[in-house]
N, C-alpha and C positions, 0 to 999 in steps of 0.2 A: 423402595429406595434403590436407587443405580448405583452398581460397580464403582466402589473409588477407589485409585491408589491415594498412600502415607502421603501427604501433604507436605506434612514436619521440613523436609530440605526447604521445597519455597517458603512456608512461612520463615522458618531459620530464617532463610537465604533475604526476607523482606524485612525483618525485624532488626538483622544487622545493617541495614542500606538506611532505616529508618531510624536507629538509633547514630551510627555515625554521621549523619547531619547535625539531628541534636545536640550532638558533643562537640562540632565545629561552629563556628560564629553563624550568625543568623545569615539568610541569604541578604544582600543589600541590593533590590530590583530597584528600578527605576524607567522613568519613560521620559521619550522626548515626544515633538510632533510626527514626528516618521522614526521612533527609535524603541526598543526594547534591552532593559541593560539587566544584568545580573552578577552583581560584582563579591569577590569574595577573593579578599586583600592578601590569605596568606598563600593561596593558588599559585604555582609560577607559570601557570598556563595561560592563555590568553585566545578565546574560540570568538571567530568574528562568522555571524552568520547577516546576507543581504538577502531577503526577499523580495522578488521584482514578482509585481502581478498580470505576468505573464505565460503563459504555458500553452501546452499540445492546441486547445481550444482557439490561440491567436492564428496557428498557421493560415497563411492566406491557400483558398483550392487549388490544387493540385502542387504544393510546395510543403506537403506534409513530412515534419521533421523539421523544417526550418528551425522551431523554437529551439530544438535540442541541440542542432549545429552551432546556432548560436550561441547557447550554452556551453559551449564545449571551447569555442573559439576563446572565451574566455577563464573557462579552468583548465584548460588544458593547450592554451597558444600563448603569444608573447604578450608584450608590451613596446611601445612606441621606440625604448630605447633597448627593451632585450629580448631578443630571439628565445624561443622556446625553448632552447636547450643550455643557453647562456641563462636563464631563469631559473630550470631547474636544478644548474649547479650552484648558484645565489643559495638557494634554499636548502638543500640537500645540509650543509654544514649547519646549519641551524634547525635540521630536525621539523623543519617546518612544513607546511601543506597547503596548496590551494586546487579544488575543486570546486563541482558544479552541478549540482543534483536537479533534473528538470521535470515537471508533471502534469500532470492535466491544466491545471489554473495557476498555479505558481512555479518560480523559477527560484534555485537558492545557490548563492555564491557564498562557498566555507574555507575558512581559514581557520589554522592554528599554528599558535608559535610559543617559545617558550616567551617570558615577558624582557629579558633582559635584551632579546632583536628585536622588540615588538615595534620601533620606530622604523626601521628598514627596510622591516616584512610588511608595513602599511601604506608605504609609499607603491608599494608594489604591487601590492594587493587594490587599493586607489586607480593605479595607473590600469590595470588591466579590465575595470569596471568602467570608467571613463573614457578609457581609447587604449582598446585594445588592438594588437598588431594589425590583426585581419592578413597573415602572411599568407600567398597561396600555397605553398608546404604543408603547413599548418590547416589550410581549409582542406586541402586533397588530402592529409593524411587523418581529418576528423570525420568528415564525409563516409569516408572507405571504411572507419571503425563503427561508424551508424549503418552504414548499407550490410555491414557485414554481422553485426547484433542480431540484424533481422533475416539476413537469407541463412547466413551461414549456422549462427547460435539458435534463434527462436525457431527456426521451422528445422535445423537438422537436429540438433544434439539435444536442447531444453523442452522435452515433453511438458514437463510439467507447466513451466511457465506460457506453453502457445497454451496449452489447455484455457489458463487463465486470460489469455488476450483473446481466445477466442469466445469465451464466453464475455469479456466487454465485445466485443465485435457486433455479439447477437444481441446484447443488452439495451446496445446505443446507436442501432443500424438510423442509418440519418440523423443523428447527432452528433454536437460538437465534439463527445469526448471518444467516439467512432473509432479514431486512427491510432494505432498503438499512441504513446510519447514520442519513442523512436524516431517516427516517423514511417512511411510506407518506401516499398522498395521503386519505382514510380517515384513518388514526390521526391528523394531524397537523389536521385541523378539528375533530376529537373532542378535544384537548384543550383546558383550560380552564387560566386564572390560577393556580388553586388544587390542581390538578396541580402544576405547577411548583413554585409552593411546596412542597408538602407532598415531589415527589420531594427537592428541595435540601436539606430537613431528612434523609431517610431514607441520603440518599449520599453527602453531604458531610460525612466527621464525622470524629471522629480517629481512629479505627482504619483509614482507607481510603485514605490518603495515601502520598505522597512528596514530599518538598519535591527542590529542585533551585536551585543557585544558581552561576551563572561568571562570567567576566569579572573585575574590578578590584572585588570587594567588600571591606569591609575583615575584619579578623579576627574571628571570633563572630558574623558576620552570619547564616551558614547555621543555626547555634544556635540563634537569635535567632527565625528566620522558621518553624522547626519547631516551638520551644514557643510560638510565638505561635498556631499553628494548634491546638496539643495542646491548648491550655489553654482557646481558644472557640471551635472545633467541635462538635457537638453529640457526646456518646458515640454510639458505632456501630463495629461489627465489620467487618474487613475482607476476610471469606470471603467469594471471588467466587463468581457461582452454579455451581452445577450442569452440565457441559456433557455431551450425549450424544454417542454415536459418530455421526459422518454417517452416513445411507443409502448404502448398498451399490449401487453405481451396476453396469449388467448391460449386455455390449455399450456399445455408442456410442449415448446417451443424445445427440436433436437436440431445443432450444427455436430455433426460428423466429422473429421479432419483425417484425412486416410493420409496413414505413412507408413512407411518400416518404423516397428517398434518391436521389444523386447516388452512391455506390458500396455494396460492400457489408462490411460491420463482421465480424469473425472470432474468438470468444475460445474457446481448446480447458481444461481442466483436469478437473483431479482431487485429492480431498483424499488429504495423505500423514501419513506417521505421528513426524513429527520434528519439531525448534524447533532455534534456536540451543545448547539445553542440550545435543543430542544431539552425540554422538561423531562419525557419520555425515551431521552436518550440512556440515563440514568437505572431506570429496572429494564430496560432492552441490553443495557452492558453486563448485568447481572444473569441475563437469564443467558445471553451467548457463552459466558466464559461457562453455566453449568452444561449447555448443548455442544461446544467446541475449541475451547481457551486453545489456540494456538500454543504447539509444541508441549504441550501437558498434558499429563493424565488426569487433570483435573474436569477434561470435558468427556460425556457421554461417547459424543464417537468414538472416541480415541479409547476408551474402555473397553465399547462392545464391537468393537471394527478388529482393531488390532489387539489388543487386550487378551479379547475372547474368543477372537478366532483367528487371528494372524494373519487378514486378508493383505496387509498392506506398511508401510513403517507410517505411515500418520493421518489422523483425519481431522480434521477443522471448521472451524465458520468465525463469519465476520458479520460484523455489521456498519463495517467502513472498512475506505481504503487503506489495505495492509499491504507492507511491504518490508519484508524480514532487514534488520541492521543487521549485515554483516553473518555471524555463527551464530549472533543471537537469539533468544525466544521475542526480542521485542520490536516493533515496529520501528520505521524510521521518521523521525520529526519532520515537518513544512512538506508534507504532500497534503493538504485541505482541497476539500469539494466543497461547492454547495450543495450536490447532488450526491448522494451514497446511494450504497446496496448493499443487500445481506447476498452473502455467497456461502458455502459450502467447496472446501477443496477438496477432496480425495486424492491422494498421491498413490499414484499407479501400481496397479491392479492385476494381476496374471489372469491373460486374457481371460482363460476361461472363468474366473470368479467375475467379472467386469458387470456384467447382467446384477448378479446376485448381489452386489455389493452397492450400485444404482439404488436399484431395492430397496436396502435394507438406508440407506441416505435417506432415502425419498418419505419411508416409513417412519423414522423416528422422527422427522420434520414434522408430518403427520403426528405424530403421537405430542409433540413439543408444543404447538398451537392449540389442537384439540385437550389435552391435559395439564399442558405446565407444567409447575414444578410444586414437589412438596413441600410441606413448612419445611422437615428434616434438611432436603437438598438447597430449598432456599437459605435456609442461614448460613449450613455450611459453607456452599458457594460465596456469600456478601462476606462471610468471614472471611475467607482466602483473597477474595478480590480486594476487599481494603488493606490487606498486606503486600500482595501482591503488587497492587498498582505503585504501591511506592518505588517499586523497582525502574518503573517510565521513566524517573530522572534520578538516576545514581550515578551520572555523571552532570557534572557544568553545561557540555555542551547541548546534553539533550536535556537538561532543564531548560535553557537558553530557549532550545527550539520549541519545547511545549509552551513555553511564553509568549513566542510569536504566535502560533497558532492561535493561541486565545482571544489575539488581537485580531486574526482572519475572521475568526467567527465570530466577537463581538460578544465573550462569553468569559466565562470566569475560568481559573487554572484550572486544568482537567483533573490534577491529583488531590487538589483544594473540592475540586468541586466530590468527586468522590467521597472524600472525607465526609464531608458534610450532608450529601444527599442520602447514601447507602444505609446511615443507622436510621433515617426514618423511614424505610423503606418498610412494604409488608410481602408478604407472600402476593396477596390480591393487588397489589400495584405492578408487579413484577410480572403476572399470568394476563390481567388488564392490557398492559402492555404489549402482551406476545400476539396476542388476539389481534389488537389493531392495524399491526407492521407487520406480520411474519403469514406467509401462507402455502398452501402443499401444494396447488393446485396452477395458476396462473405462473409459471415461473419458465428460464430457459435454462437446459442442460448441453454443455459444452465438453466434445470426447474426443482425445486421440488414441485410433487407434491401427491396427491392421487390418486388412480385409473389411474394409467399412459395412461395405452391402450387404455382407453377410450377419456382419454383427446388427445389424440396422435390422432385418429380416426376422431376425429372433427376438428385439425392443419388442419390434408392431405386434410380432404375433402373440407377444403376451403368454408364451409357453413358460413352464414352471423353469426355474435355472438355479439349480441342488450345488451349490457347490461343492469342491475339493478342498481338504485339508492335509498338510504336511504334516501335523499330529493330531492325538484324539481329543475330541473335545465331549464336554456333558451331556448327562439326555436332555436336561433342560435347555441348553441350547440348540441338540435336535431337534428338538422340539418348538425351539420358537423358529429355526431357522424352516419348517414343514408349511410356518404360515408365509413365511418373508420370498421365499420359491416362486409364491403366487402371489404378490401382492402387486396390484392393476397401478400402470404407471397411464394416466390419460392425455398421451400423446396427441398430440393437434395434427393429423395425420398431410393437412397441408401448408404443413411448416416443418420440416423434414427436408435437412438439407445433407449433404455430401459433399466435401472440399477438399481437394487434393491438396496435397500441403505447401506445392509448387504457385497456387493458386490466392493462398492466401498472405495479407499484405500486402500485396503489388501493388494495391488502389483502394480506397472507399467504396463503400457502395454507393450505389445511385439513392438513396434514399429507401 
């Protein structure tokens, strides 16, 4: 059995999220033809969520980031009759909010308002979805905040996060989802005003939608906000493009990214062949949260990584695209793929453990495929995660957005489906599954770090790497860490790359 911490706060902390639903009126969903509603009468809140099926994957070559500019021009620029800063004084007295979250395949325009402005806040909210200012203030000063994401944030200051774009980098070399979101530092000076425009006409139209409305609206309002859009969007279809199979990754595929750093940054993955529609996405969610539950001690890494030897503050794994809300442990709603991957994050590593701590990732991956999980860790696990997951929607708004999603994939509620799938679940459905999707061997590791070549030097040569500890730890884990020193990572020796960190995101690769 593997190292767990007390549980008791999250189940607590799931059982109170799951009991005060209960105690409040049932949720009242509803759907239109392009609409997802979620109404709950005594709420004085009102969350307006727009999905357009458009993201990173639309950008036309070498205009990468378009989508996002676009995106932005609209939660964060004017309207026909108000300037950006005359808008945000509108709203400011009313506590209210519009933004714009953008991602590989989809695009989400959010709003919230208390209900008693909800009529003033949606002419506005309307206006900027249909014809928005397109000011050039507003384009130069949303541009400069994308070019500057990526030279200034992702390659100087956010280790953690180039790690992870570098390991899509290496995931989807020649494919659509290739270019950060962002966009590349390249595509994002090569556009022009008149891009923008002309993408918002081509993307934003009524065949490419999904309206979304929660909170305290009143009745007919989700009705309301979908033929409003149906009727002045421009026509346009809403077949998303074309997506090809990733590259066939051979051996352990290494991308390097040399910078000044104070530690070093770790993301392992590989793309897999399921989504929430699939069958087996269900004991694959089981067996991650026992291998890596983001931000808990309820996953293995995070036990014997940090736990038990203190190499690092956190370690994790996914088996879709994650992307933390905010301080929180939970993901944020309307990023959907068709295409996923399992990853493995490792958050940064003092140099000299970096080797050793690869390792011991690489090996319990190894151990997770080849073994699985016990009965004992299986139950526990399905136990905590059917409590747990109820936490996904403990508010309106990310109920809302888990709604939509379900509509993206064409699949049932993800916290319904939980529900319902998890107690018939077995141990051998759950280890079945790991075997199919998950493997040690064919995958890419993505590193930032210092002194690249040298670290690189000591991978290949596959020399033992003992690490250092800050305090003592047991002879049983001297002991296992005696095997972990030496345990053979089977690097694909010509695929072994080095990138300056000046060098990356400027452009795509050539395929």
């Amino acid at each position: 059995m593997r190292p767990r911490a007390p549980l008791a706060a999250f189940l607590a902390a799931a059982a109170l999220a799951a009991a005060g639903c209960a105690a409040s009126p049932g949720p009242a969903e509803e759907s239109t033809a392009a609409g997802t509603g979620f109404r709950a009468p005594d709420s004085p809140i009102v969350n307006l969520r727009i999905v357009f099926r458009t993201g990173s994957i639309d950008d036309p070559p070498g205009l990468h980031g378009l989508n996002a500019l676009t995106a932005l021009m609209i939660g964060a620029g004017g309207t026909e009759t108000l300037a950006y800063d005359e808008l945000a004084e509108t709203l400011y007295p009313w506590s209210a909010s519009i933004s714009a979250q953008s991602d590989k395949e989809v695009t989400t325009v959010t709003g919230r308002v208390h209900r008693d402005h909800l009529e003033p806040f949606y002419a506005i909210f309307r206006d900027l979805i249909l014809a928005p200012r397109f000011d050039p203030a507003d384009f130069e000063r949303n541009r400069d905040r994308l070019r500057n994401a990526v030279v200034s944030t992702l390659r100087g200051n956010d280790d953690e996060e180039l790690g992870k774009e570098a390991l899509n980098a290496l995931l989807y070399r020649g494919h659509p989802y290739e270019a950060p979101t962002l966009g590349t530092e390249l595509g994002l000076e090569a556009i022009t005003l008149d891009d923008v425009r002309e993408f918002h006409a081509q993307r934003y139209t009524r065949g490419n939608f999904l309206a979304g409305a929660g909170g305290g609206y009143p009745e007919g309002f989700l009705a309301r906000v979908d033929t409003d859009l149906r009727d002045n969007l421009p026509e346009g279809g809403g077949e998303p493009a074309e997506l090809p199979a990733p590259r066939v990754l051979e051996g352990v595929e290494l991308l390097v990214v040399e910078k000044q750093a104070i530690a070093t940054a770790i993301s392992i993955g590989f793309p897999i062949g399921l989504t929430r529609a699939d069958d087996d996405f269900y004991p694959l969610l089981v067996a991650n949260s026992y291998f890596g539950e983001h931000r808990t001690f309820n996953g293995l890494l995070m036990n014997v990584m940090r736990g038990q030897r203190g190499l690092n503050y956190g370690d994790y794994s996914y088996i879709e695209n994650f992307i933390q809300a905010g301080g929180s442990r939970m993901p944020v709603p309307n990023i959907p793929r068709r295409q996923q991957f399992f990853s493995i994050w490792i958050r940064p590593v003092p140099h000299h453990n970096a080797h050793f701590a690869l390792r011991q990732a690489m090996r319990e991956l190894q151990r997770l495929v080849e073994q699985g999980l016990s009965q004992e860790d299986f139950e526990a696990t399905r136990d905590f995660l059917l409590n747990y997951s109820q936490l996904y929607v403990q508010t309106t708004d990310r109920r809302l957005g888990y709604l939509m999603d379900a509509r993206f994939y064409d699949s049932g509620f993800l916290v319904d489906e939980i529900r319902a799938r998890l107690p018939e679940l077995t141990v051998d459905d759950v280890n079945a599954a790991i075997r199919r999707h998950l493997r040690f061997d064919d995958l890419g590791v993505a590193v930032v770090t210092s002194n690249a070549e040298e670290f690189v030097e000591r991978l290949l040569a596959g020399e033992p790497s003992p690490p250092t500890y800050n305090t003592a730890v047991g002879e049983d884990i001297l002991a296992e860490d005696a095997e972990i020193i030496e345990y053979p990572i089977p690097f694909n020796m010509e695929r072994v790359q080095i990138v300056p960190v000046r060098e990356m995101f400027r452009d795509v690769s050539a395929g």
